[in-house]
N, C-alpha and C positions, 0 to 999 in steps of 0.2 A: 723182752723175752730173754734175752740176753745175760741180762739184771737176774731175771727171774729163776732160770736155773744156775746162774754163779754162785747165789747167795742160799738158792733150797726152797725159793716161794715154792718156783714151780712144782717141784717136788712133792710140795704140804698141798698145796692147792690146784693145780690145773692137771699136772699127770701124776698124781699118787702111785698108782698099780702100772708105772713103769721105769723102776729104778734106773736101768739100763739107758735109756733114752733120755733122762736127766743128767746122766753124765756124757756123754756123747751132743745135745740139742744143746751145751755149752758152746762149743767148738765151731758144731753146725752152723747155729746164729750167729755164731761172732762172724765166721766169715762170710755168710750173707749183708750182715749190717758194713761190714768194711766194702762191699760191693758197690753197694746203694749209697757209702760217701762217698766212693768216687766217683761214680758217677754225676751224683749232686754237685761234687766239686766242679768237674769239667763242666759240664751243663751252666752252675751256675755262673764259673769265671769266665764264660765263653772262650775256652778250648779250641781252638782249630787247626785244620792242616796245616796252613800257614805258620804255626807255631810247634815245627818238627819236632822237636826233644820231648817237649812238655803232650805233644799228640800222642808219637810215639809209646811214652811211658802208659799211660792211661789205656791206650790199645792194646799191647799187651802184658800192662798187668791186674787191670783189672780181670780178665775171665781165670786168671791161674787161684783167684777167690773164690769160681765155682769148684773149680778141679779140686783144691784145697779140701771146701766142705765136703762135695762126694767123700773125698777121702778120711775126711773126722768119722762118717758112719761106718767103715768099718775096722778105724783101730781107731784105739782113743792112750797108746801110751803117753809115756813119758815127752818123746820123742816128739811127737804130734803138737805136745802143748809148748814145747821147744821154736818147734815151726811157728806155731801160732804166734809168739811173743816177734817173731823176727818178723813177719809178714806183717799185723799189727804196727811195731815201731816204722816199719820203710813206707806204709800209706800214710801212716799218721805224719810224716816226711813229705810227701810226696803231696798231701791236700793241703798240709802249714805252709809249704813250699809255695803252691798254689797261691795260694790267698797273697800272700807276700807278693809274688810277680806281679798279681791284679793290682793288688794297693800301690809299687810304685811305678806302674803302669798308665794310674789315673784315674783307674776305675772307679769311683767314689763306692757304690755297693759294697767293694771288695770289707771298709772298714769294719763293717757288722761281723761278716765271714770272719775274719783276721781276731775279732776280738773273741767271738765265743771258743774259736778252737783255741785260743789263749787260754782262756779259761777252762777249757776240759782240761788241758797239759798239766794247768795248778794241779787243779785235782786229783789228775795221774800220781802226779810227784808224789801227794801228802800221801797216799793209797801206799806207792814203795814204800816210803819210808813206813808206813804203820807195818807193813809187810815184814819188812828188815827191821822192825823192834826199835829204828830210827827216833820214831815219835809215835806218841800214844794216848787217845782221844779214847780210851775204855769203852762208852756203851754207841760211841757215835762212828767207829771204824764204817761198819756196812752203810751208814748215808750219807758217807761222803761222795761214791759212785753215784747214787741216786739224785742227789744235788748237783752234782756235776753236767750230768748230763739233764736236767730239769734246765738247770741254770745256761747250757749251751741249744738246745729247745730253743729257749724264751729269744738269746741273744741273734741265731741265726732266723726266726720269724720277724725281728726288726729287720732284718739283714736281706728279706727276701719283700717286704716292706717299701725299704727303702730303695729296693732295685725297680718295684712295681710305680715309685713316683718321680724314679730319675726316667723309667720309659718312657712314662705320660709326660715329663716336661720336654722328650726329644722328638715325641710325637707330635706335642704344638709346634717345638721351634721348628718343625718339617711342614708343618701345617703353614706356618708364619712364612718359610722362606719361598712355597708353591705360593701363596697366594701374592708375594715378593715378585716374582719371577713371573706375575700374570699380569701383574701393573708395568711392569720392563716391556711386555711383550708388547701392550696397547699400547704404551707409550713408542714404541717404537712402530709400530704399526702407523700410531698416529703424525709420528715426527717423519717417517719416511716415503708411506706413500701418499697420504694425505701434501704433502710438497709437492709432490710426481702429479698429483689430479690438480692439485693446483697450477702448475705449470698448463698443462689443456685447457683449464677455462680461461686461463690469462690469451693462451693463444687463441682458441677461438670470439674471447671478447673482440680481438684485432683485427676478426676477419668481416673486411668492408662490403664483401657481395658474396653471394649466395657460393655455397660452396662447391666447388667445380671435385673432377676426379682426383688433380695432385694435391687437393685441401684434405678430398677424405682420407686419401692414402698416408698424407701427414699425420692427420688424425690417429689413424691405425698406428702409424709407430710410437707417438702418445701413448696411446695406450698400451705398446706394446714394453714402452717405458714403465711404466707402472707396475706389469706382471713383474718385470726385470726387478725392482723397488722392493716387490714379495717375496722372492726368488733371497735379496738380499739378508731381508730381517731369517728368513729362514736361517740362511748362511750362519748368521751373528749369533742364533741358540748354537747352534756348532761352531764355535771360535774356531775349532782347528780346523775350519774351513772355509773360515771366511777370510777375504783381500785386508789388507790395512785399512780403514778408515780413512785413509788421505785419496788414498786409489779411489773412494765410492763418492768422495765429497768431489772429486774433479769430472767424474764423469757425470754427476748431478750435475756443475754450472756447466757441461757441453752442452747438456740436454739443454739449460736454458738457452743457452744461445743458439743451437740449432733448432729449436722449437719456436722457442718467444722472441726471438731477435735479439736478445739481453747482451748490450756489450759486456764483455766479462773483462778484468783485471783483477790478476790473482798471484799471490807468491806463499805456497803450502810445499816446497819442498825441505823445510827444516822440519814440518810436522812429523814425520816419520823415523826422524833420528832421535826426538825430545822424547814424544809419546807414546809408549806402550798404548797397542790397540784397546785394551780396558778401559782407559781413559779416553783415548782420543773417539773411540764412539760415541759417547758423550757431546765431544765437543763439537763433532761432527753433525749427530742432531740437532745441536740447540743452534746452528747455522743453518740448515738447511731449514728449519723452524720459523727461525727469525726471515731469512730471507721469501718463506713461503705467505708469510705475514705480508710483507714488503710487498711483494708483487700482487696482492688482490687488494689491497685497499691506498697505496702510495704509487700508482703510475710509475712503474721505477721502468726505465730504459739502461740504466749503466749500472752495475755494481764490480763492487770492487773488495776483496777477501785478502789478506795478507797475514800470515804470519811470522811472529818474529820470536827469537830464544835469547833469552837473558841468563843471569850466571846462577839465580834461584828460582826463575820464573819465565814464565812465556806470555805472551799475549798474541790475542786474538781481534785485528781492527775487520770490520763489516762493516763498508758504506753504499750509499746509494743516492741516486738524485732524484727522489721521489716528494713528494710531499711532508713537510716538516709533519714528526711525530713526537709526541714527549711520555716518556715514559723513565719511572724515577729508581729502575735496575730491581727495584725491591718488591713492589706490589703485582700482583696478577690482573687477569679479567674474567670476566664472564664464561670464556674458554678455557681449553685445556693447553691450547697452546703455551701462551704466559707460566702457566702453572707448569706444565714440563719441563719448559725451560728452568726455572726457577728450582728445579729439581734438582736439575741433571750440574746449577751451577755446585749446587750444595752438594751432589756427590763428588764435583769434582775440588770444593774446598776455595770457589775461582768468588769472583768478585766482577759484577760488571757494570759498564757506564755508560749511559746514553748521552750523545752529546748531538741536540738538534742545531746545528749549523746552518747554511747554506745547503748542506747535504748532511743526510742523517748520517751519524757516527752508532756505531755499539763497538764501545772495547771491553773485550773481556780477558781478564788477569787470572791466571793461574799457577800457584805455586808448583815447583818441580820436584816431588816426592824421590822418584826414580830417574835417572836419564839414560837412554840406550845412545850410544854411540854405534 
């Protein structure tokens, strides 16, 4: 519309029997349409509080483009269309501006944005200069606006496009990381208290006569180990409330030895200086895992947990005097056991080795990304 009365369509065609309002519905619509791109601007570069200056701007300058038009309707001098050219150039400023922050921001959408308002500017330019007698295109002067803005149309629909297929792919990878984070959850469920119930039936397999009241009440605290076990994984979706992982893996082998009788020999006080809790969960589970293996199918009465720090790596030795087991570090079973482990080696980047001795070994090797001191 804009178009339409600059050039006199509107004039010939939509308001003939209202000269008046053909010169003034210039003005009018210029500064509606300057409205509606900034808004579009902010809207679509995602504008927000957080981005004081560039919020700021857009708050208050876009509504002084109502106040403006109000006032196109009732003067239309000289003066007016003075305003106009200045209010014009400082949004066309102010949405190019725009675009540019988003683009090197990162925003991939922003390129469409960036390139059509490029392209209006060409346009602009050639328009002065035919204006100013610059350059001179005779019968094609009035379609170069009209191309201009056809041509910036086309480029900002890729542009609104391409912002519709950058959401749907961050929607999957949101889909991708929930459904991430629910396989973490079982697996931890599975690696945590799945050990803790194991540890109860180990203990009640040991018990030789009918269970008296300090059997049950043992029991009870079994189990009362287990809620404990829930209580934890809970913890670990809130990292910033949960213990070290060396803290939960020691108070795991108390429980065996006050529970199941399990001699313990253990040395995990470098674990906490090497490992960032992100990691050391990890490796926390696939011990308590391995070891919950251990005790329902190898008779284990002693184990023994140690770890040690090297100048790029750490290792993790797990033994026991259980029944020789062979397993070749690499393959799974039938369970999910194996398989979590085998998971958790591969997020930690570790390597590990079963060595059936006289007493079953698992080392497992870890390279040291980060070390905290």
């Amino acid at each position: 519309f804009v178009l339409f009365g600059l050039h006199g369509f509107g004039a010939q065609y939509l308001w003939p029997n209202s000269p008046v309002w053909n010169v003034r519905s210039v003005l009018f619509l210029c500064f509606l349409s300057v409205f509606w791109a900034l808004w579009f601007s902010s809207s679509f570069n995602q504008v927000s509080r957080s981005h004081r200056f560039l919020w700021n701007s857009y708050v208050y300058w876009s509504p002084l483009a109502w106040i403006l038009a109000v006032a196109a309707l009732l003067r239309d001098d000289a003066w007016m269309w003075i305003l106009a050219e200045v209010y014009l150039f400082c949004s066309y400023l102010l949405i190019y501006g725009t675009g540019l922050w988003s683009l090197f921001r990162g925003k991939r959408q922003a390129r469409f944005f960036v390139i059509g308002w490029s392209v209006f500017l060409v346009f602009l330019v050639l328009e002065a200069f035919m204006v100013a007698d610059i350059v001179s295109f005779e019968n094609y002067s009035y379609q170069y606006l009209w191309f201009a803005s056809l041509t910036e149309l086309i480029v900002l629909s890729l542009a609104l496009a391409d912002r519709f297929n950058i959401l749907k792919t961050e929607n999957q990878q949101a889909q991708r990381e929930i459904l991430d984070q629910r396989k973490r959850i079982a697996r931890d469920l599975h690696d945590s208290i799945g050990s803790e119930i194991s540890s109860v039936i180990v203990g009640l397999q040991r018990v030789p006569e009918p269970i008296t009241r300090q059997m049950a009440g043992d029991l009870a605290l079994r189990l009362q180990t287990v809620l404990e076990s829930i209580r934890d994984v809970v913890k670990h979706i809130y990292l910033d409330r949960a213990e070290h992982p060396e803290v939960e893996l020691n108070q795991f082998l108390d429980r065996l030895y006050s529970h199941a009788g399990i001699r313990i020999d253990r040395k995990l006080d470098a674990m906490a200086r090497t490992l960032e809790p992100g990691r050391a969960i990890h490796l926390n589970r696939i011990v308590k895992e391995w070891v919950s293996n251990m005790l329902r199918h190898n008779s284990v009465q002693w184990l023994g947990v140690e770890f040690r720090r090297r100048r790029h790596r750490c290792t993790l030795f797990v033994q026991d005097d259980g029944r020789q087991f062979r397993w070749d570090g690499k393959s799974d079973g039938p369970g999910l056991g194996l398989r979590n482990i085998l998971y958790r080696l591969k997020v930690l980047r570790a390597r590990a080795r079963f060595i059936p001795t006289r007493k079953n070994l698992l080392v497992i090797s870890i390279p040291l990304v980060e070390t905290y001191e």
